[in-house]
SETOR-132242 format. One record per residue (C-alpha): x, y, z. Coordinates in steps of 0.1 Angstrom, whole numbers, plus 5000, padded with zeros to 4 digits. Each point is the difference from the previous one (the first is absolute). Example, Ala and Ser with C-alpha at 12.3 -4.5 7.8 and 13.67 -1.06 7.14 Angstrom:
! residues 2
<doba><X>5123</X><Y>4955</Y><Z>5078</Z></doba>
<doba><X>5014</X><Y>5034</Y><Z>4993</Z></doba>
//
This chain:
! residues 369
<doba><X>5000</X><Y>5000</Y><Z>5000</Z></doba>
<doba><X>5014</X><Y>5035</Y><Z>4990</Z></doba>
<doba><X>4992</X><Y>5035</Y><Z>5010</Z></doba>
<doba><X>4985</X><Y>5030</Y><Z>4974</Z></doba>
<doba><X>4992</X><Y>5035</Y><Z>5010</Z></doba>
<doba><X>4966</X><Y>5010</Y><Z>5008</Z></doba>
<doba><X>4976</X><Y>5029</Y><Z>4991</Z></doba>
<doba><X>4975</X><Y>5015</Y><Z>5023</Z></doba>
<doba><X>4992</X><Y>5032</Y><Z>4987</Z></doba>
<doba><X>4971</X><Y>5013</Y><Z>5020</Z></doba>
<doba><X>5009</X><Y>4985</Y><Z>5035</Z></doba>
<doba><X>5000</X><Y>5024</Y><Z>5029</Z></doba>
<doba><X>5035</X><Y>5004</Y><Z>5020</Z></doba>
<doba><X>4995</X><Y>4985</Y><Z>5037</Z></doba>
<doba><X>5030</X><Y>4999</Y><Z>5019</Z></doba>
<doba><X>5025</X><Y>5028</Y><Z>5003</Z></doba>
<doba><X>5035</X><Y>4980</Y><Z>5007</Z></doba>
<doba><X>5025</X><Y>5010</Y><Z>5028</Z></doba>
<doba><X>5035</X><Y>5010</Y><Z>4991</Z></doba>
<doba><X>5015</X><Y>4967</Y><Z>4998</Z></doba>
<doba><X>4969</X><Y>4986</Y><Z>4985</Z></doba>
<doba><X>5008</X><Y>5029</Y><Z>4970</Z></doba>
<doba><X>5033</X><Y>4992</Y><Z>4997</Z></doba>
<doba><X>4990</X><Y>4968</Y><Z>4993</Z></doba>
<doba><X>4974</X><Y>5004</Y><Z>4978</Z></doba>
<doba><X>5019</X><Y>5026</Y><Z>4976</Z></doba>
<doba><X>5005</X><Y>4988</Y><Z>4967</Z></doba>
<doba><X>4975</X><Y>4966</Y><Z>5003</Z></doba>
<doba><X>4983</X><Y>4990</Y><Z>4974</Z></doba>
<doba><X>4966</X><Y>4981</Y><Z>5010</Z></doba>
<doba><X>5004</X><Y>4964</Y><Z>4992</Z></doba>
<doba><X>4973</X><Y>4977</Y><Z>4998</Z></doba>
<doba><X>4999</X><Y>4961</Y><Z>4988</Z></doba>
<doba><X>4996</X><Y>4991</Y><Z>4972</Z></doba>
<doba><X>4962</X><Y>4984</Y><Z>4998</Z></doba>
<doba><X>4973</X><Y>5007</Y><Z>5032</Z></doba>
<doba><X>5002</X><Y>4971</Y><Z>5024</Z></doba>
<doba><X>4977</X><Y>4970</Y><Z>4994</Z></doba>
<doba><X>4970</X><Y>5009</Y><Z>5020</Z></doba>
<doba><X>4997</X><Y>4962</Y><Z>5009</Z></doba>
<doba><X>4974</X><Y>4994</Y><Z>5029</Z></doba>
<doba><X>4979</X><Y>4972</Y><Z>5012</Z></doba>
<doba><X>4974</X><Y>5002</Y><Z>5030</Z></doba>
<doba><X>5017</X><Y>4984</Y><Z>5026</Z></doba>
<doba><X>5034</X><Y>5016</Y><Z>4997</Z></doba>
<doba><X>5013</X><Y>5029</Y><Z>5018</Z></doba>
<doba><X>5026</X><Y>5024</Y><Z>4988</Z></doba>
<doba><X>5028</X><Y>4973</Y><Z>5005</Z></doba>
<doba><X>4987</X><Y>4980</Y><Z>4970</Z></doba>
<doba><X>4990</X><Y>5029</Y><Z>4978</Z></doba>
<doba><X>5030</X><Y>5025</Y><Z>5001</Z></doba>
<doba><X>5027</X><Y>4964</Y><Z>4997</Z></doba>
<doba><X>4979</X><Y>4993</Y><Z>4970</Z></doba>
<doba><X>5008</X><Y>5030</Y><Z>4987</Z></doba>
<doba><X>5036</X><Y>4997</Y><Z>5003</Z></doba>
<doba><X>5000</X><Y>4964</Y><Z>4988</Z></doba>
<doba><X>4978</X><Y>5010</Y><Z>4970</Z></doba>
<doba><X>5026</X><Y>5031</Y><Z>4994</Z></doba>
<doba><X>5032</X><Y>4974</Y><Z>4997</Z></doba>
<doba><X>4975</X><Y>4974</Y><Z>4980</Z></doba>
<doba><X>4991</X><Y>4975</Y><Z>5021</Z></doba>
<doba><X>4963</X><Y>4993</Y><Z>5005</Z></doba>
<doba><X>4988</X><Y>5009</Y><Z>5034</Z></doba>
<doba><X>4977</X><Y>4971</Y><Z>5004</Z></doba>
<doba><X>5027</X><Y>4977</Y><Z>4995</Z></doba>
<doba><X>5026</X><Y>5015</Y><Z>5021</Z></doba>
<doba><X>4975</X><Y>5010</Y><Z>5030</Z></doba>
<doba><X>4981</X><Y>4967</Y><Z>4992</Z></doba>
<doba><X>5025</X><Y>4974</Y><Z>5001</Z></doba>
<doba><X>5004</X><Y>4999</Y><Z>5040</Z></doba>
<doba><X>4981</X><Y>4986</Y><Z>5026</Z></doba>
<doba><X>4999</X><Y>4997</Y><Z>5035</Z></doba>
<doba><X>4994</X><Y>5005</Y><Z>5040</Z></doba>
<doba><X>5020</X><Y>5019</Y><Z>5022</Z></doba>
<doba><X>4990</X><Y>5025</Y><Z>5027</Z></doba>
<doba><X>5028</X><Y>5016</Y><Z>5026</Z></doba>
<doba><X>4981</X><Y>5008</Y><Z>5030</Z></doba>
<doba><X>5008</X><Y>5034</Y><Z>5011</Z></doba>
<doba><X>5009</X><Y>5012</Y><Z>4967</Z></doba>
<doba><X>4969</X><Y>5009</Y><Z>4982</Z></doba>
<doba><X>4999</X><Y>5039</Y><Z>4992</Z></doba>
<doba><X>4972</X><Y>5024</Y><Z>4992</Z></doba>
<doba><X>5010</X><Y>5006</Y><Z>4961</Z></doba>
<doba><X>4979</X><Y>4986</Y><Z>4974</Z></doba>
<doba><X>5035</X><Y>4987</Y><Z>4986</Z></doba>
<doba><X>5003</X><Y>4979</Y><Z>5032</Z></doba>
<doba><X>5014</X><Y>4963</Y><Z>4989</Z></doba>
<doba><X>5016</X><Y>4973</Y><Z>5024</Z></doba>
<doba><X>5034</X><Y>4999</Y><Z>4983</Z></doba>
<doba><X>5027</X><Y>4968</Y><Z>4993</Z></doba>
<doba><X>5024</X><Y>5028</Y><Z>4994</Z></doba>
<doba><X>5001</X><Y>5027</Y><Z>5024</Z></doba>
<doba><X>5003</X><Y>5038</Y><Z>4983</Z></doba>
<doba><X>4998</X><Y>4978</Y><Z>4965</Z></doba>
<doba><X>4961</X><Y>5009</Y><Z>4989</Z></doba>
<doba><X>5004</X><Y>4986</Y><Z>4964</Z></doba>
<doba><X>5016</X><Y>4970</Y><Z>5011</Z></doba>
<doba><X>4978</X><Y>4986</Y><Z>5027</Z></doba>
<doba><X>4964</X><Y>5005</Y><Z>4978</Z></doba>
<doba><X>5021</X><Y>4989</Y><Z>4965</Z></doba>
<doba><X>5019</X><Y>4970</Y><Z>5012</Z></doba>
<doba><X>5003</X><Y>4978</Y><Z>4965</Z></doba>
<doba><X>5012</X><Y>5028</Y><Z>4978</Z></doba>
<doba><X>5022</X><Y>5033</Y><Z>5008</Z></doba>
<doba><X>4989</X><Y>5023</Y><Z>5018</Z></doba>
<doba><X>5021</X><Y>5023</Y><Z>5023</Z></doba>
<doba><X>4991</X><Y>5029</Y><Z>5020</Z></doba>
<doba><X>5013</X><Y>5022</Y><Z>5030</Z></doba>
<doba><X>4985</X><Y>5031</Y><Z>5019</Z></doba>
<doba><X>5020</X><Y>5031</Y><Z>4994</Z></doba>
<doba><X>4997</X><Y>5033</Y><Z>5009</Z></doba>
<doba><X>5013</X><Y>5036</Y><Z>4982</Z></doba>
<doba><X>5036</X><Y>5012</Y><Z>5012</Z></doba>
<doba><X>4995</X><Y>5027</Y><Z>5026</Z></doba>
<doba><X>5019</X><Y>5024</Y><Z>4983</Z></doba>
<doba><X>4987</X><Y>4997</Y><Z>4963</Z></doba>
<doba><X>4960</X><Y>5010</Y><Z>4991</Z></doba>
<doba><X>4982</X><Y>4968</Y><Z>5004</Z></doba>
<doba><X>4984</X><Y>5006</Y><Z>4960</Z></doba>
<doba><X>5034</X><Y>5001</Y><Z>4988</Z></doba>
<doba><X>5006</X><Y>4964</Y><Z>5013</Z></doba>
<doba><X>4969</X><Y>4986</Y><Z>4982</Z></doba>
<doba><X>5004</X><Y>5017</Y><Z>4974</Z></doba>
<doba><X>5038</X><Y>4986</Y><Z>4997</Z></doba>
<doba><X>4980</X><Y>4966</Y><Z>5006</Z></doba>
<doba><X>4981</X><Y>5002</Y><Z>4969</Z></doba>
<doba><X>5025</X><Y>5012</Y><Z>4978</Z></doba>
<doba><X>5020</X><Y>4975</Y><Z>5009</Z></doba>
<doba><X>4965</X><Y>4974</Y><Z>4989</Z></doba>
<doba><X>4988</X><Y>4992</Y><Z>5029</Z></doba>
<doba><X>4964</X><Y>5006</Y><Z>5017</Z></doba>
<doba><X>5003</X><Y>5005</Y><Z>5032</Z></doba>
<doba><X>4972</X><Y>4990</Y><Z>5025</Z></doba>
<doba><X>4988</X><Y>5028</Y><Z>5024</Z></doba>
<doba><X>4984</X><Y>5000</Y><Z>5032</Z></doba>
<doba><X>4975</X><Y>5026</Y><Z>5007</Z></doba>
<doba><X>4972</X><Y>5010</Y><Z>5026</Z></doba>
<doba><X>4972</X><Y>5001</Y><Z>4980</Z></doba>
<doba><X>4984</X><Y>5029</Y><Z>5017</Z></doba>
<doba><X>5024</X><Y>5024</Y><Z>4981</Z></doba>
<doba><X>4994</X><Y>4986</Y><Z>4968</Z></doba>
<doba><X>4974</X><Y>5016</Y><Z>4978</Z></doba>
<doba><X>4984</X><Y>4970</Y><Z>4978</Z></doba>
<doba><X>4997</X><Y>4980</Y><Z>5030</Z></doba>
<doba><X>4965</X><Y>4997</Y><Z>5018</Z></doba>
<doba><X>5019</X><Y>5003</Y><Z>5031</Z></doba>
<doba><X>5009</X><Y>5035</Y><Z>4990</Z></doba>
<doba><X>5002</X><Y>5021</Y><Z>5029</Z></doba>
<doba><X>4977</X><Y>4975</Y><Z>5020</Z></doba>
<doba><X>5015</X><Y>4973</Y><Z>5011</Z></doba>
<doba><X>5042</X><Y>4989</Y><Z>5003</Z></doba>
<doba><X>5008</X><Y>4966</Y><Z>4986</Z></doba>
<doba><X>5036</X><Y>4989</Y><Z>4988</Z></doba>
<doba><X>5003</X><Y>4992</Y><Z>4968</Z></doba>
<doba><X>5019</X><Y>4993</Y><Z>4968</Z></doba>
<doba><X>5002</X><Y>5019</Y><Z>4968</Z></doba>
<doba><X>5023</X><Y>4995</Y><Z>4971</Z></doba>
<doba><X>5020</X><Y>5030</Y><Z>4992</Z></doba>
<doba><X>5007</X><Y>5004</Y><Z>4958</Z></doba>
<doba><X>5011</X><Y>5037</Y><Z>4995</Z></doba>
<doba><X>5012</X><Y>5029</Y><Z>5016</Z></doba>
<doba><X>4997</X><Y>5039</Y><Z>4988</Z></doba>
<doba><X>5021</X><Y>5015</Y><Z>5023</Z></doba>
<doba><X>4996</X><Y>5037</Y><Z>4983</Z></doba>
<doba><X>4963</X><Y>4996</Y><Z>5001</Z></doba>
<doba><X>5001</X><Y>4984</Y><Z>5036</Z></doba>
<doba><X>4979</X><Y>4967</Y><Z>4984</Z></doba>
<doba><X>5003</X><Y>4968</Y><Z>5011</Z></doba>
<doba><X>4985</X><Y>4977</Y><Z>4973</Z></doba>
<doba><X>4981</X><Y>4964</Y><Z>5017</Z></doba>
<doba><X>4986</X><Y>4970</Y><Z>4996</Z></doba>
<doba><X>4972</X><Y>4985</Y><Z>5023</Z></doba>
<doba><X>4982</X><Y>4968</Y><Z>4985</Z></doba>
<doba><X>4975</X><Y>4997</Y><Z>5032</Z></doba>
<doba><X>4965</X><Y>5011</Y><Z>4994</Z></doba>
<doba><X>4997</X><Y>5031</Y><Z>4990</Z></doba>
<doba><X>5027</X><Y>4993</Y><Z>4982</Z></doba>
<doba><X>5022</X><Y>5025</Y><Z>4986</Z></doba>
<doba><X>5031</X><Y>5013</Y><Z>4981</Z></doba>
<doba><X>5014</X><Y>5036</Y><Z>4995</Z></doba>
<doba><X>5015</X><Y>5031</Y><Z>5016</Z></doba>
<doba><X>4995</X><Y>5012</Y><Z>5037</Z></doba>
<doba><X>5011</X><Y>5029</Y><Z>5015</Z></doba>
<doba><X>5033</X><Y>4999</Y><Z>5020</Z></doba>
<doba><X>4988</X><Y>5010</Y><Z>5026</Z></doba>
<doba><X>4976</X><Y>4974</Y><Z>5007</Z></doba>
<doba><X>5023</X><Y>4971</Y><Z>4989</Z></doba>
<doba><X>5027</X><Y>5010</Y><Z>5025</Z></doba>
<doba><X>4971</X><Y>5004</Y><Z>5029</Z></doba>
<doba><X>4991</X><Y>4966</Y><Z>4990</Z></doba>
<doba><X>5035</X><Y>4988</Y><Z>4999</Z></doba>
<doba><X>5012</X><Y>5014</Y><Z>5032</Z></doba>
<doba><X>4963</X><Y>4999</Y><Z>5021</Z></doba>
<doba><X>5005</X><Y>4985</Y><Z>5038</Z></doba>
<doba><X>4968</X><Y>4985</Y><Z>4988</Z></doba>
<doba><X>4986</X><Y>5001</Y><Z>5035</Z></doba>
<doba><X>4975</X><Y>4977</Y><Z>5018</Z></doba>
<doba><X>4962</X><Y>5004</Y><Z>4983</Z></doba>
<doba><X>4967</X><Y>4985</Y><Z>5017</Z></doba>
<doba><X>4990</X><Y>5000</Y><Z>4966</Z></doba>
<doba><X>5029</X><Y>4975</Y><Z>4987</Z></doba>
<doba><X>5008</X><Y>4980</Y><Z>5029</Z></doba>
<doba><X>5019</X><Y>4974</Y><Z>4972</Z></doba>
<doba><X>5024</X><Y>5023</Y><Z>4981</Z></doba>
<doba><X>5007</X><Y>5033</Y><Z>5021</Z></doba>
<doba><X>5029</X><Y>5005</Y><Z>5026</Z></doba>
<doba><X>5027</X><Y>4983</Y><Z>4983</Z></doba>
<doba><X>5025</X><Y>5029</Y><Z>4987</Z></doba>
<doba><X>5006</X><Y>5004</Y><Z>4963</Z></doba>
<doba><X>5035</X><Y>5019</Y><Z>5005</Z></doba>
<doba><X>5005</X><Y>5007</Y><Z>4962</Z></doba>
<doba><X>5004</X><Y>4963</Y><Z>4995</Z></doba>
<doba><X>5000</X><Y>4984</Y><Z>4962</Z></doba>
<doba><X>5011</X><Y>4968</Y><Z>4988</Z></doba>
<doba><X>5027</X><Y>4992</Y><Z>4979</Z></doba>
<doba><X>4988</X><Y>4975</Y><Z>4977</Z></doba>
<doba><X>5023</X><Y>4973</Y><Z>4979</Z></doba>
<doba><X>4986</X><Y>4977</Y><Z>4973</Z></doba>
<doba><X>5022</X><Y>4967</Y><Z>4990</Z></doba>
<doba><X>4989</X><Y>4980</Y><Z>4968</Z></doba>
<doba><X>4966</X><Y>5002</Y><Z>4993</Z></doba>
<doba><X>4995</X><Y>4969</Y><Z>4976</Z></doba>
<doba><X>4967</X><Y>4983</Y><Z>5005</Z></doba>
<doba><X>4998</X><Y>4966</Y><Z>5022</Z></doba>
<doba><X>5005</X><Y>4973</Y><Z>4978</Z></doba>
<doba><X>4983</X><Y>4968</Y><Z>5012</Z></doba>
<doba><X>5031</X><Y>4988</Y><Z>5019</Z></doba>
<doba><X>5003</X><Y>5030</Y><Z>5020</Z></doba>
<doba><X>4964</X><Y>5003</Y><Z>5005</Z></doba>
<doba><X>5000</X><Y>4965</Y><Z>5015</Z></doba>
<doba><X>5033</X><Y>5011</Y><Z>5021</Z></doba>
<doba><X>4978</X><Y>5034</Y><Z>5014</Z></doba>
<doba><X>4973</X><Y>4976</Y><Z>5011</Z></doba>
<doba><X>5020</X><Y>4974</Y><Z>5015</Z></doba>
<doba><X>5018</X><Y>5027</Y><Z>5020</Z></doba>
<doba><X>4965</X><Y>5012</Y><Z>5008</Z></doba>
<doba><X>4987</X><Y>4969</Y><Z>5015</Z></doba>
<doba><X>5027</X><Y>4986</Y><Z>5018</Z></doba>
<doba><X>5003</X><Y>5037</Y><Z>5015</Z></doba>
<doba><X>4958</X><Y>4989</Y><Z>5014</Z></doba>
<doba><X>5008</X><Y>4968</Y><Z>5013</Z></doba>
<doba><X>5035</X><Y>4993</Y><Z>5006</Z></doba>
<doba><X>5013</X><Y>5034</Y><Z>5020</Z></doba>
<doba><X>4998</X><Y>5003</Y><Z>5034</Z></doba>
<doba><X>4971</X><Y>5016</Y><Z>5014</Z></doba>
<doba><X>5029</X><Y>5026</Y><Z>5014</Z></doba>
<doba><X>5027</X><Y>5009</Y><Z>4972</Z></doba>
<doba><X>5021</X><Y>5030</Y><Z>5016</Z></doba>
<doba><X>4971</X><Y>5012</Y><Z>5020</Z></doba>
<doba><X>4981</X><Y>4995</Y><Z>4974</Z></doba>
<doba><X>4967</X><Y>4984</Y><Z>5001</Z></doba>
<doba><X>4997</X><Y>4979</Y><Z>4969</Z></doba>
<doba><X>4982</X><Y>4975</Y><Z>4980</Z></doba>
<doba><X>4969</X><Y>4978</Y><Z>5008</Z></doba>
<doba><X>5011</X><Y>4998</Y><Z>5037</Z></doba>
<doba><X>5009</X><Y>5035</Y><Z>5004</Z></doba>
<doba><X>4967</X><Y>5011</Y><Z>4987</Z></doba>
<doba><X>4979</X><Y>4981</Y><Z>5020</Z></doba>
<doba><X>5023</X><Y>5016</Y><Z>5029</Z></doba>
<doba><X>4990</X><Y>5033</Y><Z>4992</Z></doba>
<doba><X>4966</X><Y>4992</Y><Z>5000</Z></doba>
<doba><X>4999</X><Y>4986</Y><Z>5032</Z></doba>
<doba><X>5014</X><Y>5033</Y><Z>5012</Z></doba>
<doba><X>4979</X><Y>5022</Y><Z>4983</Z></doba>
<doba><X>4968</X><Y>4983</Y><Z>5013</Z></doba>
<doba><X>5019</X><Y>4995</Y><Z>5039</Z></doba>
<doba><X>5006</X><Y>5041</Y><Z>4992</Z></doba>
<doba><X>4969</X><Y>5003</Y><Z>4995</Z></doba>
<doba><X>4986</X><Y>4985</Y><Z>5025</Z></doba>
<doba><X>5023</X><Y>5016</Y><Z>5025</Z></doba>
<doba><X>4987</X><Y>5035</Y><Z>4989</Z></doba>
<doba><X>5033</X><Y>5005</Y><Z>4982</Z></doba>
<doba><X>4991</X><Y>5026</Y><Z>4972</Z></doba>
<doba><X>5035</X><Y>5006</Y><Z>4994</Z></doba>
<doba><X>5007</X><Y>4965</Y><Z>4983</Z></doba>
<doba><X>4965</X><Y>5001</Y><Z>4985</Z></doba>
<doba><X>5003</X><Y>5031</Y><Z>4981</Z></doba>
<doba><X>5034</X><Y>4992</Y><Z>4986</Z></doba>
<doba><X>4981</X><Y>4969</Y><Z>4982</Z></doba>
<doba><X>4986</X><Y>5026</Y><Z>4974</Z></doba>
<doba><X>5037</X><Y>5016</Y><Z>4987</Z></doba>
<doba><X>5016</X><Y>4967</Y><Z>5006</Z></doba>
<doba><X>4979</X><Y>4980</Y><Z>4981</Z></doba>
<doba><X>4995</X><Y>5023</Y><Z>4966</Z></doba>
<doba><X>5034</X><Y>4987</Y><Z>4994</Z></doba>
<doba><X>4993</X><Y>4965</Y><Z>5005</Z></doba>
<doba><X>4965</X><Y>5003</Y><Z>4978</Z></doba>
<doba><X>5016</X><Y>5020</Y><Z>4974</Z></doba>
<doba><X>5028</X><Y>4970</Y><Z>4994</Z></doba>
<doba><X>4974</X><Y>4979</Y><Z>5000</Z></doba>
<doba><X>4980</X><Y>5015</Y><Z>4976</Z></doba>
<doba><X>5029</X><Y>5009</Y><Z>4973</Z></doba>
<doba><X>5012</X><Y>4961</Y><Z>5004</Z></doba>
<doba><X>4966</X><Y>4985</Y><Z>4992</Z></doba>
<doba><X>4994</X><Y>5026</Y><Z>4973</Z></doba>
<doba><X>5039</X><Y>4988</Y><Z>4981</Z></doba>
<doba><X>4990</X><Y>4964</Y><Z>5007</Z></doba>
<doba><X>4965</X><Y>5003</Y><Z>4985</Z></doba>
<doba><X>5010</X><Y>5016</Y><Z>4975</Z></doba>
<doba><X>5034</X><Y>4982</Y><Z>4989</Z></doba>
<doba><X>4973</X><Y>4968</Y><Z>5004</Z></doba>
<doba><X>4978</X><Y>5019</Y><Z>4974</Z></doba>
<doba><X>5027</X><Y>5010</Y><Z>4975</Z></doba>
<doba><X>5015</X><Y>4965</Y><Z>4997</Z></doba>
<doba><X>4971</X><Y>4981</Y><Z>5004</Z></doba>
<doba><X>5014</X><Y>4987</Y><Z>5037</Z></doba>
<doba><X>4964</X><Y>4989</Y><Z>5025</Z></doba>
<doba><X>5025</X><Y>4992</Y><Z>5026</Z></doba>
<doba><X>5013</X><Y>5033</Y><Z>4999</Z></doba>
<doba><X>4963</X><Y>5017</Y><Z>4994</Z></doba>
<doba><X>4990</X><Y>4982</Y><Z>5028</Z></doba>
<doba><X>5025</X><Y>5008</Y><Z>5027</Z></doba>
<doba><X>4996</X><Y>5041</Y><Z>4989</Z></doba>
<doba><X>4964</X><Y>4998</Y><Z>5008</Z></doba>
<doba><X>5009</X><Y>4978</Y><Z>5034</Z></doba>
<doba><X>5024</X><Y>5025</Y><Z>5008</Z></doba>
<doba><X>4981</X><Y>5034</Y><Z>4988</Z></doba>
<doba><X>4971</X><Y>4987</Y><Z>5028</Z></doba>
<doba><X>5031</X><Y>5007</Y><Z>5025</Z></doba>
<doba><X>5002</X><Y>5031</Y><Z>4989</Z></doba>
<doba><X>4962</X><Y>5007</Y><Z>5000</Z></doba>
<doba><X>4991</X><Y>4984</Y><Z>5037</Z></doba>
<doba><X>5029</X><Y>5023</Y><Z>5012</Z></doba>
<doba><X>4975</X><Y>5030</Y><Z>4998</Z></doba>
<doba><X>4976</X><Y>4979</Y><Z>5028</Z></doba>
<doba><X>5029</X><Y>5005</Y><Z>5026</Z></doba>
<doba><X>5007</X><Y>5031</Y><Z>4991</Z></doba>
<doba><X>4971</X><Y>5014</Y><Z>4998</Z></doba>
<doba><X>4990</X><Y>4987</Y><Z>5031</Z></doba>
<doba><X>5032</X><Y>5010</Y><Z>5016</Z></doba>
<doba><X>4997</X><Y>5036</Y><Z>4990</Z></doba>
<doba><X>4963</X><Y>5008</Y><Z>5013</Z></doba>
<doba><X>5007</X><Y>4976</Y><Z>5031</Z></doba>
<doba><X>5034</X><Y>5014</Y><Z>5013</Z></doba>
<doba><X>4986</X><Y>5025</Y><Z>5020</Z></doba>
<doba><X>4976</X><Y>4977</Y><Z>5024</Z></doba>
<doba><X>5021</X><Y>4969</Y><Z>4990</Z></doba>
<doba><X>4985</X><Y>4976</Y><Z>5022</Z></doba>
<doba><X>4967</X><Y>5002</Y><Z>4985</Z></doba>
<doba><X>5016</X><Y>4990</Y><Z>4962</Z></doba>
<doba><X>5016</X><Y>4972</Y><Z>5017</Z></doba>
<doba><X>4975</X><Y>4975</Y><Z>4984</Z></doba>
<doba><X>5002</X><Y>5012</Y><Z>4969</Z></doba>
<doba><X>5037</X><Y>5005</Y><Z>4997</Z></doba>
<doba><X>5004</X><Y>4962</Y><Z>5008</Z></doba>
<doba><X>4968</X><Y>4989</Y><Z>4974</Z></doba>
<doba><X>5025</X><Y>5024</Y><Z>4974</Z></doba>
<doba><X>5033</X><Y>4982</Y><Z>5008</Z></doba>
<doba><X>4988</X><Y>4964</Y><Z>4998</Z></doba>
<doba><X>4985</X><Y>5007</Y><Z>4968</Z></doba>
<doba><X>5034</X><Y>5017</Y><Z>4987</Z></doba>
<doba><X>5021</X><Y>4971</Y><Z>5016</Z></doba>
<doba><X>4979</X><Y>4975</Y><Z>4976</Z></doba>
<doba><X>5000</X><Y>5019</Y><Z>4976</Z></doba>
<doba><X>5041</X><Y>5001</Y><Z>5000</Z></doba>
<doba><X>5002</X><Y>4964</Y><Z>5006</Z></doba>
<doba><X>4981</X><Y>4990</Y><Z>4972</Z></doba>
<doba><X>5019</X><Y>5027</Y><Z>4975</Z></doba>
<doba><X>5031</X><Y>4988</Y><Z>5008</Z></doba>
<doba><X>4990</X><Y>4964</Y><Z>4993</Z></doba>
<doba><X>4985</X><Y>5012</Y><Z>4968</Z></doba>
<doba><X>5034</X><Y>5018</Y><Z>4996</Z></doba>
<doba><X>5020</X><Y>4968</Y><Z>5009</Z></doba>
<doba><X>4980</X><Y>4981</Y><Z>4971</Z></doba>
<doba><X>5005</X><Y>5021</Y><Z>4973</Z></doba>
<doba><X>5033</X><Y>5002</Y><Z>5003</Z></doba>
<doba><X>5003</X><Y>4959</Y><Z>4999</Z></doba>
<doba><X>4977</X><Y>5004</Y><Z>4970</Z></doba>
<doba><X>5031</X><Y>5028</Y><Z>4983</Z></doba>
//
């Protein structure tokens, strides 16, 4: 991916820089990449999904594939944050990695240089063909529902820079979704909001965004032939049924499932709202994997006239789907939690049969490979 200049005739200046800020800004040229990102969105994914598609799709791999291809468990108790980019990572700091584990996919959190304008250093990013990844406060950000209503963390991908204009060109494939210029001004309010504690957001606010993006690398991109399909799904299921139910911490697998939800419903019934409301930002990531798995199995099934493989994607997809029961449930029931009890339990026996029987489904199709 290469950079090109931009035109925004018409936009309205919004930030006027400090000194240093100037000094770096004198002489830029706005850069921008060279196609809009992919605005690549399905309904149970959260910004994780949609703004790594993007970047995926930008170096020519196909998100569904990359995003698709991995499957698994794995909570770490104490870990789970309030960002709708929360996901129980293999890799610590390494984003791309931990949801992309077949193919590569690197990523690390950085942050500007303290003594450089913090535009310059995206800018700099996308000249140099990358997209970087942006976390924002979406109470600062103007095509946003959220706009100055309620704070939520949140990702954005970041594709051009108009540092004479004070633009900042994004990418946002969540519903509404949307691609253009903001101001400046409300980008870097986004990009360096405290994003403070909201009764209105209990999930996604008081987490710090810190002028945090990602740093995305994409390896080889050539599609899964039917070797290395059978290899991703192999690794899959042994990852369900042979790992310990504790892997580093790590709660994983079958066994390590059903041991978080036992806890959840002993939370529950132990008036613990704390545990109980992290189900909901804990387990988007799990449903979202879920759902982009069963979608590439159903429809690799489909293209190459596989049953085994249509078969498993639909087993797998109703993980994805029976998530929403627990979550749900968890997110109207944290606050008297003792009275969801019940229901959290009915939620997470369905979900635990519905796992076992994907990952046989799983396990059969890849005999059948």
């Amino acid at each position: 991916m290469t950079a090109t200049a931009i035109t925004t005739e018409g936009a309205e200046p919004a930030v006027r820089p400090g000194a240093t800020e100037s000094a770096d800004r004198a002489g830029r040229r706005p850069v921008q990449a060279l196609r809009r990102p992919l605005l690549w969105y399905r309904d149970p994914l959260s910004c994780l999904q949609t703004t790594f598609a993007a970047v995926v799709d930008a170096a020519g791999g196909d998100p569904l594939e990359v995003l698709g291809a991995g499957w698994e468990f794995r909570h770490l108790p104490g870990d789970v944050r309030t960002e709708e980019f929360y996901h129980p990572s293999r890799h610590p700091e390494d984003l791309g990695r931990s949801i992309a584990p077949h193919h590569h996919v690197r990523s690390r959190w950085t942050t500007p240089a303290a003594d450089r304008d913090p535009l310059s250093e995206l800018a700099d990013e996308i000249a140099a063909g990358r997209l970087p990844i942006a976390a924002v406060d979406n109470f600062h950000l103007p095509f946003r529902p959220a706009y100055h209503d309620v704070h939520a963390a949140h990702l954005v991908v970041v594709y051009g820079v108009d540092l004479a204009r004070d633009l900042v060109l994004v990418s946002d494939a969540q519903p509404p979704a949307f691609t253009g210029p903001i101001r400046a001004e409300d980008f870097l309010a986004a990009w360096g909001s405290v994003n403070p504690a909201d009764d209105q957001d209990a999930f996604f606010s008081a987490t710090r965004i810190d002028r945090r993006y990602l740093r995305v690398e994409i390896g080889d991109s050539r599609p899964l032939d039917r070797d290395g399909l059978r290899a991703a799904l192999r690794a899959n299921v042994d990852g369900f049924t042979a790992a310990p139910a504790s892997d580093g911490g790590a709660w994983t697998g079958l066994a390590g499932l059903r041991r978080y939800l036992d806890e959840v419903v002993a939370a529950a019934a132990a008036g613990d709202s704390a545990t109980v409301r992290d189900v909901y930002p804990f387990g988007w990531s799990m449903q979202a994997q879920a759902c982009l798995h069963g979608e590439l199995l159903r429809t690799v099934g489909v293209d190459r006239d596989l049953p085994c493989l249509r078969e498993a994607g639909r087993a797998v997809e109703a993980v994805g789907h029976t998530w929403s029961g627990l979550r749900v449930t968890a997110a109207h029931g944290w606050p008297a939690p003792q009275a969801a009890a019940e229901s959290l339990e009915h939620h997470g026996a369905r979900l635990q049969q519905r796992y076992q029987c994907a990952v046989e489904a799983v396990d059969r199709a890849v005999g059948r490979l």
